[in-house]
N, CA, C and O atoms as a GROMACS GRO file, in nm:
protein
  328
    1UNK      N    1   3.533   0.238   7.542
    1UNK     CA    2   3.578   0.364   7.597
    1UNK      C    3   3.465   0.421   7.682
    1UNK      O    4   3.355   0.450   7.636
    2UNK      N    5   3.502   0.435   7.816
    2UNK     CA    6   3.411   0.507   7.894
    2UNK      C    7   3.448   0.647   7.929
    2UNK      O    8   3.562   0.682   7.898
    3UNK      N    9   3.358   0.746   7.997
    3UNK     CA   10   3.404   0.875   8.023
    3UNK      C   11   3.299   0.936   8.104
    3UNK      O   12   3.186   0.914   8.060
    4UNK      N   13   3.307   1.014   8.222
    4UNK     CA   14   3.238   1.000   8.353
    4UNK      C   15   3.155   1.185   8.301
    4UNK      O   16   3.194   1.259   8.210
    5UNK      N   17   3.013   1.215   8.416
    5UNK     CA   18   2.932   1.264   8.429
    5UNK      C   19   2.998   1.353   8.505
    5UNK      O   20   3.030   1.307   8.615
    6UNK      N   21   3.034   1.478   8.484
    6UNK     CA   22   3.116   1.564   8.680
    6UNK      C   23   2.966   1.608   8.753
    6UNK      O   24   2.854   1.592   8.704
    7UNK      N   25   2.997   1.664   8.877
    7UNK     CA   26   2.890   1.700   8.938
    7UNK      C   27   2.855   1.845   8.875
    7UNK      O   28   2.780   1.892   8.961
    8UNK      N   29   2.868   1.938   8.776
    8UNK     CA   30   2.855   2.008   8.755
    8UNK      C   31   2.741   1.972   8.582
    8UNK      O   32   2.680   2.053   8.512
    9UNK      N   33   2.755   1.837   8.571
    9UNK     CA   34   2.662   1.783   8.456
    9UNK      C   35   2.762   1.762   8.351
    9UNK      O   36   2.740   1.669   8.273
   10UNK      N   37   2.889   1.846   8.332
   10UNK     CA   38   2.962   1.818   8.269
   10UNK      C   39   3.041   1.644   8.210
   10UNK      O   40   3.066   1.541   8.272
   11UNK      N   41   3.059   1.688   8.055
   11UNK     CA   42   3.081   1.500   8.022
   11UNK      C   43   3.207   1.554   7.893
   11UNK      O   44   3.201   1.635   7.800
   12UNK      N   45   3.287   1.488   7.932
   12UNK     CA   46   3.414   1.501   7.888
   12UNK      C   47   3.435   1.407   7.768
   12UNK      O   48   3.450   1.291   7.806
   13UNK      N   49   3.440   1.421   7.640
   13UNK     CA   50   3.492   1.365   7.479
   13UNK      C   51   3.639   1.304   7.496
   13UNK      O   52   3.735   1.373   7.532
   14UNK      N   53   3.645   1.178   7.467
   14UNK     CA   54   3.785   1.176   7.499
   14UNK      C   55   3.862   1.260   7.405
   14UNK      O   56   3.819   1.349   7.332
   15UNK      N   57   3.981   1.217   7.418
   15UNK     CA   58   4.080   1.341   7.342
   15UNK      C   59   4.103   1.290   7.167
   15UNK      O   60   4.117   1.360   7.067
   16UNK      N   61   4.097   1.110   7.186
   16UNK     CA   62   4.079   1.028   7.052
   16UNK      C   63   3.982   1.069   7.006
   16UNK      O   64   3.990   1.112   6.891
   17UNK      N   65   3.875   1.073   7.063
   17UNK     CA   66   3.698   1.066   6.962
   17UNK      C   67   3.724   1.224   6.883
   17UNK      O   68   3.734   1.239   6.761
   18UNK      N   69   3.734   1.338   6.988
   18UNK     CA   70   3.769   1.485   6.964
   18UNK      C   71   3.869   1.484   6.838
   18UNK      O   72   3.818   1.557   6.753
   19UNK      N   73   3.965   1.441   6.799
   19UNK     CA   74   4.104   1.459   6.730
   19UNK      C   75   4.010   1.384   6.586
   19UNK      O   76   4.006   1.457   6.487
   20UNK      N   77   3.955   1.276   6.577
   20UNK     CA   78   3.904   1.208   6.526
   20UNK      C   79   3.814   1.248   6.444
   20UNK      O   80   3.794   1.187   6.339
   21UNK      N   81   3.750   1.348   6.476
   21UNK     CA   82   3.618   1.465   6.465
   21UNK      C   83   3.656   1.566   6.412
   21UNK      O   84   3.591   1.612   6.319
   22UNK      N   85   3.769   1.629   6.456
   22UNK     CA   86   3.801   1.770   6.430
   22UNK      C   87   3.756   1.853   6.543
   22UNK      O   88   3.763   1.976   6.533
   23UNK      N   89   3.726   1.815   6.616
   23UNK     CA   90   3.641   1.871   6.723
   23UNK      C   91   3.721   1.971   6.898
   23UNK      O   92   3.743   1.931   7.012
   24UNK      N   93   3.737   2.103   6.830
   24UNK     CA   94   3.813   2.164   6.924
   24UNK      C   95   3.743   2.233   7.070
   24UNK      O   96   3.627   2.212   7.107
   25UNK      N   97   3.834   2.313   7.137
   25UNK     CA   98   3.741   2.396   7.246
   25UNK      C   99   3.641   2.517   7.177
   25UNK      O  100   3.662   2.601   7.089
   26UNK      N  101   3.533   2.487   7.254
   26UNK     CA  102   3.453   2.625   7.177
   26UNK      C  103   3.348   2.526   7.088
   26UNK      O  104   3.237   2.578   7.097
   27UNK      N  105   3.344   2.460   7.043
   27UNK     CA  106   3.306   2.420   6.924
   27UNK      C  107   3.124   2.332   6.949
   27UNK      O  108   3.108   2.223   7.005
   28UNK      N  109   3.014   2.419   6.890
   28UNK     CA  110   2.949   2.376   6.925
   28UNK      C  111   2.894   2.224   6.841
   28UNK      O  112   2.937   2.171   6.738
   29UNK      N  113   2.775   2.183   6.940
   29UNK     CA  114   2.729   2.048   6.894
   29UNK      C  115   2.569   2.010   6.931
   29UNK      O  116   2.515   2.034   7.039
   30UNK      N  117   2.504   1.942   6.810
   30UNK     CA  118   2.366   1.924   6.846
   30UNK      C  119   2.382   1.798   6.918
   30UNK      O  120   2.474   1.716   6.912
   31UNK      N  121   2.254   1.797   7.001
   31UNK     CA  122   2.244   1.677   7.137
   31UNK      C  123   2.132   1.607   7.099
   31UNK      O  124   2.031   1.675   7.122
   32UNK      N  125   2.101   1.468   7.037
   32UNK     CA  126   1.948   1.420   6.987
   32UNK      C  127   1.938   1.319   7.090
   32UNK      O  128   2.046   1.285   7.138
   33UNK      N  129   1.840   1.266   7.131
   33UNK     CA  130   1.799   1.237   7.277
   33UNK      C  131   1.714   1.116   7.221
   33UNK      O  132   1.594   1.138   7.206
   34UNK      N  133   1.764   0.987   7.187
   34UNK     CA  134   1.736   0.841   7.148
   34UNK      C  135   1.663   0.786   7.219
   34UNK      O  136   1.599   0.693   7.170
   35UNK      N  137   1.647   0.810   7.322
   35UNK     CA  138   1.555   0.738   7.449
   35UNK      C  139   1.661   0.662   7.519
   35UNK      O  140   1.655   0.698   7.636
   36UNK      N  141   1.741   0.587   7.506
   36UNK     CA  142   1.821   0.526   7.555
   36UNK      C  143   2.011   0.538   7.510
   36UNK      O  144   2.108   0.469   7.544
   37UNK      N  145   1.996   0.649   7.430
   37UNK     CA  146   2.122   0.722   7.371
   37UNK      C  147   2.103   0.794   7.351
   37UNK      O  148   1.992   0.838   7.322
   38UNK      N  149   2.253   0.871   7.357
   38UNK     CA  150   2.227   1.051   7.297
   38UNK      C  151   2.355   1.056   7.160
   38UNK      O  152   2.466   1.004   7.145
   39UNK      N  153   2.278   1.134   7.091
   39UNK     CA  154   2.380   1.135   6.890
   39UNK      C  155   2.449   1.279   6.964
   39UNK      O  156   2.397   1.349   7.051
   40UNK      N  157   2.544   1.292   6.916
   40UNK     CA  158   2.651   1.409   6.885
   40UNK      C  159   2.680   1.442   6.745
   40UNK      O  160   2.742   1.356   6.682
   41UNK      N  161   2.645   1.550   6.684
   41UNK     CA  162   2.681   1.629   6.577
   41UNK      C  163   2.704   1.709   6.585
   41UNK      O  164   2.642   1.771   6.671
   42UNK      N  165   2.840   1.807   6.488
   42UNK     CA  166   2.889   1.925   6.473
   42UNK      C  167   2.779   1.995   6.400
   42UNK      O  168   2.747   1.970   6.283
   43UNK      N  169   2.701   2.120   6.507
   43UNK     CA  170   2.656   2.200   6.397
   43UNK      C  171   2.666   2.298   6.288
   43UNK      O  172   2.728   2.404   6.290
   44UNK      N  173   2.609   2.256   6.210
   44UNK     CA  174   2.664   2.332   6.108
   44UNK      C  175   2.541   2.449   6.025
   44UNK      O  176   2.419   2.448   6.009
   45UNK      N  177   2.631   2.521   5.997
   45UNK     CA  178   2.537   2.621   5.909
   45UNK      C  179   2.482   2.564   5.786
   45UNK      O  180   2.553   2.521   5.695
   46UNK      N  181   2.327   2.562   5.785
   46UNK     CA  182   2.251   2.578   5.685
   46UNK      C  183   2.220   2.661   5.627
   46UNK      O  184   2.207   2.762   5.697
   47UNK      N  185   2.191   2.682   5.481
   47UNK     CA  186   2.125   2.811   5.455
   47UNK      C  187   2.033   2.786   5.430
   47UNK      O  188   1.990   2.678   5.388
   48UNK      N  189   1.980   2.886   5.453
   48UNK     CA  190   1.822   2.933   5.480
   48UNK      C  191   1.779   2.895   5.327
   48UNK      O  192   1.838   2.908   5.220
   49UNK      N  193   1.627   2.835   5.367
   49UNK     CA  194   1.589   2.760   5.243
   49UNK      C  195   1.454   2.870   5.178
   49UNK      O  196   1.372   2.909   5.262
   50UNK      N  197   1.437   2.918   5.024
   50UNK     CA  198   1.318   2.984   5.060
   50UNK      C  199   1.160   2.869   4.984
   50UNK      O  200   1.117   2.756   5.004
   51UNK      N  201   1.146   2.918   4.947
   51UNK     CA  202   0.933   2.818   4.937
   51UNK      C  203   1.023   2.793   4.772
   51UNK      O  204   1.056   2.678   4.742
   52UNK      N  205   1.048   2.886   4.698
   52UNK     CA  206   1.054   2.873   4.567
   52UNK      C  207   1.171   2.733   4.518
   52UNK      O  208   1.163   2.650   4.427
   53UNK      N  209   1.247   2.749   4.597
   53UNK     CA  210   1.381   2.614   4.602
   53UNK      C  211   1.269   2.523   4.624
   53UNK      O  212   1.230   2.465   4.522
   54UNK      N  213   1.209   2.496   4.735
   54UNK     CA  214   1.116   2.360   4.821
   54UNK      C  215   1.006   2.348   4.679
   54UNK      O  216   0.980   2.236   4.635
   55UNK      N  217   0.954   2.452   4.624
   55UNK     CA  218   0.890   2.416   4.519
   55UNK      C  219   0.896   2.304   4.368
   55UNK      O  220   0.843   2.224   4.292
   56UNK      N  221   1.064   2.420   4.429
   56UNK     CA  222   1.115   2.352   4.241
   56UNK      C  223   1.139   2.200   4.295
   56UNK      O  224   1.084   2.107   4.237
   57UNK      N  225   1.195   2.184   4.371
   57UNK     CA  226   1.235   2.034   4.367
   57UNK      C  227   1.140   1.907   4.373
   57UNK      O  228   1.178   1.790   4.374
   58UNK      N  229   0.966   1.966   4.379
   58UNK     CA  230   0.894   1.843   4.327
   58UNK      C  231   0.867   1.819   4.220
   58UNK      O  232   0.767   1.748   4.211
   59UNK      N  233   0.925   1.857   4.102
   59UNK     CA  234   0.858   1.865   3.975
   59UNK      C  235   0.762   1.857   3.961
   59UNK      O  236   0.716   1.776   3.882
   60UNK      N  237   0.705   1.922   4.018
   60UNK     CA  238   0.520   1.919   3.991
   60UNK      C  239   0.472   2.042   3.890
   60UNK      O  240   0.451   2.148   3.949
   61UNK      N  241   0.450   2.043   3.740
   61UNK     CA  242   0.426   2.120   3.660
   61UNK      C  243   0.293   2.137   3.641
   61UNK      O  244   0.271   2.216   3.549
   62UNK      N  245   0.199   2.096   3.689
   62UNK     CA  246   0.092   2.146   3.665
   62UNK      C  247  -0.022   2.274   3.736
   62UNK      O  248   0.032   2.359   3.807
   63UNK      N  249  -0.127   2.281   3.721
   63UNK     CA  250  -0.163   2.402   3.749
   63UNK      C  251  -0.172   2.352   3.932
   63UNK      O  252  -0.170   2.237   3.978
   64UNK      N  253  -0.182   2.496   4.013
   64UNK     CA  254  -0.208   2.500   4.160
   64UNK      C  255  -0.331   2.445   4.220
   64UNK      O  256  -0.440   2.464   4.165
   65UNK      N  257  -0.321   2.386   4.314
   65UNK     CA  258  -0.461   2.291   4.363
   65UNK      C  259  -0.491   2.411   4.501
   65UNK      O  260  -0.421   2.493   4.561
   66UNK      N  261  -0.597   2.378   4.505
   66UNK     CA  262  -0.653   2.460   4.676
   66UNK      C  263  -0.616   2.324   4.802
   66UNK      O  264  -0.598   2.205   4.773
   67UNK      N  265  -0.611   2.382   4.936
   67UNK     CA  266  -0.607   2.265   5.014
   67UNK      C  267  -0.666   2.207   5.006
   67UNK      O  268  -0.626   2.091   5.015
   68UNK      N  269  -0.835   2.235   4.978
   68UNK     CA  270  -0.926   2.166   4.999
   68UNK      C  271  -0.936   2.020   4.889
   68UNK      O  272  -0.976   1.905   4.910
   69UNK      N  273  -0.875   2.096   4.752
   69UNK     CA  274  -0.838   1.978   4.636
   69UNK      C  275  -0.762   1.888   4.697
   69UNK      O  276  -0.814   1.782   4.731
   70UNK      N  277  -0.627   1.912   4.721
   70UNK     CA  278  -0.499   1.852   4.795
   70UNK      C  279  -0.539   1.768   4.894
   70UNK      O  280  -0.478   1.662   4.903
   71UNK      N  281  -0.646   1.795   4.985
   71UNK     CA  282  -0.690   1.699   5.076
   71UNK      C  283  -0.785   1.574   5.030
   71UNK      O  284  -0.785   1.465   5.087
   72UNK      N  285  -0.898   1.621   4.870
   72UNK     CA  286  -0.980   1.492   4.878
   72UNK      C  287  -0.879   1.412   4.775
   72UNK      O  288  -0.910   1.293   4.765
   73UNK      N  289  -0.777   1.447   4.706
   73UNK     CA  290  -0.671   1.364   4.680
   73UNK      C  291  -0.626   1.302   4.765
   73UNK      O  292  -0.616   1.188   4.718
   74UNK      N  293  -0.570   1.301   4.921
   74UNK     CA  294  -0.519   1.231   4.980
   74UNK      C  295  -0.624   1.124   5.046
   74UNK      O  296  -0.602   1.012   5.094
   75UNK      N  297  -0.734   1.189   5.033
   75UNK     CA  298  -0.856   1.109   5.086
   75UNK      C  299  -0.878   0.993   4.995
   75UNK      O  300  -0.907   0.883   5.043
   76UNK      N  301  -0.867   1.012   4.854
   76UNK     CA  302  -0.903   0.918   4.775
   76UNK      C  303  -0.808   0.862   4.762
   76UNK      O  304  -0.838   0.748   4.728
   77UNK      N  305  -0.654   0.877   4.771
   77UNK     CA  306  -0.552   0.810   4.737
   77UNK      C  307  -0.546   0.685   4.904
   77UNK      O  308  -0.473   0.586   4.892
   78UNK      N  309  -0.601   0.698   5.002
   78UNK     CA  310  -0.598   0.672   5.079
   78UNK      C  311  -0.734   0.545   5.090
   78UNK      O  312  -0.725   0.439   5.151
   79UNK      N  313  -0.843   0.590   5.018
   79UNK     CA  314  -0.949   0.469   4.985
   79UNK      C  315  -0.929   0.380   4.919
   79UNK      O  316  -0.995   0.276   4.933
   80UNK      N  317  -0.824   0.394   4.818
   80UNK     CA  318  -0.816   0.326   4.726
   80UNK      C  319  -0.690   0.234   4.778
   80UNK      O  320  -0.714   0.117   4.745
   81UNK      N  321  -0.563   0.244   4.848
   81UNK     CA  322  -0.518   0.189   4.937
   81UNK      C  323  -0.605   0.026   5.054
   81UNK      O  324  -0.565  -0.088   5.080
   82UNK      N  325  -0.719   0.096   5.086
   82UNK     CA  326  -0.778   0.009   5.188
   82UNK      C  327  -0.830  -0.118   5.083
   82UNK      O  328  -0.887  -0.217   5.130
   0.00000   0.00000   0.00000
């Protein structure tokens, strides 16, 4: 299935892919830029995430590290690698 560029930049969904999708007039869509393709997705509402959700979900129970801890951990986890 092909479908042409207008001179206005405009690029037309066929009416199958659209019906297929759910995908009406109005209806917006994210554009991801592959290098040599472009993805189409319906965007959709996320909700807003806050620190305490992003927290809980590492199970990490122990006490709080400083960056500076957090970093010679990655330093050493990273020597010990080589």
């Amino acid at each position: 299935m092909t479908t042409r560029l207008s001179t206005k930049g405009q690029l037309i969904i066929p009416k199958e892919i659209r019906e297929r999708h759910g995908w009406g007039a109005g209806i917006e869509l994210e554009i991801e830029d592959r290098g040599d393709a472009l993805l189409l997705r319906r965007v959709t509402d996320v909700p807003e995430t806050t620190l305490e959700e992003l927290l809980g979900c590492t199970g990490y129970q122990g006490p709080a590290h400083s960056l500076e801890e957090m970093e010679a951990g990655v330093a050493k986890g990273a020597r010990r690698k080589r």
